[in-house]
C-alpha positions as CSV (number, residue, x, y, z in Angstrom):
1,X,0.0,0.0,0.0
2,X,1.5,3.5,-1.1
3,X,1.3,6.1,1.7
4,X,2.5,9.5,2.3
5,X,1.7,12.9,4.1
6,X,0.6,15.9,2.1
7,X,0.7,19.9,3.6
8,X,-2.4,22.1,3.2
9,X,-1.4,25.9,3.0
10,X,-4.7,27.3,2.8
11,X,-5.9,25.5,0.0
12,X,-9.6,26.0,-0.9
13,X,-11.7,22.6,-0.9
14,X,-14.8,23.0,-3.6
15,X,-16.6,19.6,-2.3
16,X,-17.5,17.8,-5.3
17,X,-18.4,14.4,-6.8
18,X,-15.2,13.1,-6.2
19,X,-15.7,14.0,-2.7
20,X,-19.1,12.2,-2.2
21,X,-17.6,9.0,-2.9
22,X,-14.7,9.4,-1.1
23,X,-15.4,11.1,1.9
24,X,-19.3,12.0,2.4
25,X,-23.1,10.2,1.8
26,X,-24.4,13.3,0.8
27,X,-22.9,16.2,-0.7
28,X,-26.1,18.1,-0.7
29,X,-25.3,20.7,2.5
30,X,-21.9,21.5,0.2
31,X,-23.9,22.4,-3.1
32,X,-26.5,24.2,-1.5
33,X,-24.1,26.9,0.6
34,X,-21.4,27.4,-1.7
35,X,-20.9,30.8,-0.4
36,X,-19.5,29.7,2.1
37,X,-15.9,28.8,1.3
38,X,-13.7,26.0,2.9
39,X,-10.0,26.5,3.0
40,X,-8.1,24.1,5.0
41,X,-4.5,24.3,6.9
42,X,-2.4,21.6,8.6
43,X,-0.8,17.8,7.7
44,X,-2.9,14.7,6.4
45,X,-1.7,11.4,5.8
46,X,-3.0,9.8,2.8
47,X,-3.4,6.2,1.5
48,X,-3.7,5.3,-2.0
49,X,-6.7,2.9,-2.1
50,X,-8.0,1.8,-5.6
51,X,-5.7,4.3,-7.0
52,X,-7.5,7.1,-5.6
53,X,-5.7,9.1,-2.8
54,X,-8.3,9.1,0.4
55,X,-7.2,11.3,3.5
56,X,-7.3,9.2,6.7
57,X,-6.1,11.7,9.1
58,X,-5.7,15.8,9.7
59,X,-4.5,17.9,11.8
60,X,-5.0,21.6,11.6
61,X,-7.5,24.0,10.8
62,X,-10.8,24.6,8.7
63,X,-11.3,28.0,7.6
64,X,-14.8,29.2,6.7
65,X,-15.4,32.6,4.3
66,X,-18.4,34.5,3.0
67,X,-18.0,37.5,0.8
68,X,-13.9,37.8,1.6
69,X,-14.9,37.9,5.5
70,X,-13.8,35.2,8.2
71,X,-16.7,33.3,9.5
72,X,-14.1,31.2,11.8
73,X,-11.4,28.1,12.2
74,X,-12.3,25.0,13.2
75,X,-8.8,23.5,15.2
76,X,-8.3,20.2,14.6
77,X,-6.1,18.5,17.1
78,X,-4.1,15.4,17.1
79,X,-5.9,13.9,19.0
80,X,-9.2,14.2,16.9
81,X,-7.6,13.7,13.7
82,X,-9.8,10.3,12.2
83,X,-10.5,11.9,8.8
84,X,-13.8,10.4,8.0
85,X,-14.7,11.5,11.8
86,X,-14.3,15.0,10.6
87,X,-16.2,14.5,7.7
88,X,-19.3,14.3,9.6
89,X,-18.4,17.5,11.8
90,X,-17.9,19.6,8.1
91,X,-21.4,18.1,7.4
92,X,-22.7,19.1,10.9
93,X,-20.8,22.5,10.2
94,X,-22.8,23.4,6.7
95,X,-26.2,22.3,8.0
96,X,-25.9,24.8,11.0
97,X,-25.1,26.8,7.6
98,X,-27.8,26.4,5.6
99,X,-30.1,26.6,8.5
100,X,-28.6,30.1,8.8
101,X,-29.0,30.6,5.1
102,X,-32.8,29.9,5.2
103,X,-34.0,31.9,8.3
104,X,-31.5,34.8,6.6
105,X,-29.7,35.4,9.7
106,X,-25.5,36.5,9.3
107,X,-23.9,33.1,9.1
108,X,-22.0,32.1,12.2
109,X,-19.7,29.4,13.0
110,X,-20.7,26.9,15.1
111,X,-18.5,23.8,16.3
112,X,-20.0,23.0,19.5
């Protein structure tokens, strides 16, 4: 099995189909609040499975923008770092969003 660890230095994620299969059951909360960008800093190690490269751990930060303006970092520590664990926060993370979206209230980050 090929392995290795990759460096995120701000790089914006655009969730897409690749993603879904990979990483999520439903991309839907993604598609539906795209205004809110997802940039993400910190280390992930990567295996190559079915020669696609899936992210099993990360450690570092989510950054969340709307209209140029920081919405908020989620830390990711260490300790928390079970990729497909973190998957389910982001999802958690854009409902809260589109919730937010609907009522038209300022979005505001919530990792509680």
């Amino acid at each position: 099995m090929i392995s290795y660890y990759i460096q995120f230095k701000g790089e914006i994620w655009d969730i897409e189909n690749s993603d879904y299969q990979n990483y999520f059951t439903d991309i839907t909360p993604f598609t539906t609040c795209v205004e809110v960008e997802l940039y993400q800093y910190g280390s992930a190690y990567v295996e190559v499975i079915n020669n696609e490269p899936i992210i099993q751990e990360f450690t570092g930060k989510f950054e969340f923008v709307h209209n140029n303006k920081n919405i908020g970092y989620w830390e990711i520590p260490s300790e928390n770092s079970h990729f497909e664990l973190i998957c389910l926060g982001l999802i958690s993370i854009y409902n809260t969003f589109n919730k937010q979206k609907e009522e038209g209230i300022p979005f505001k980050l919530d990792t509680l």
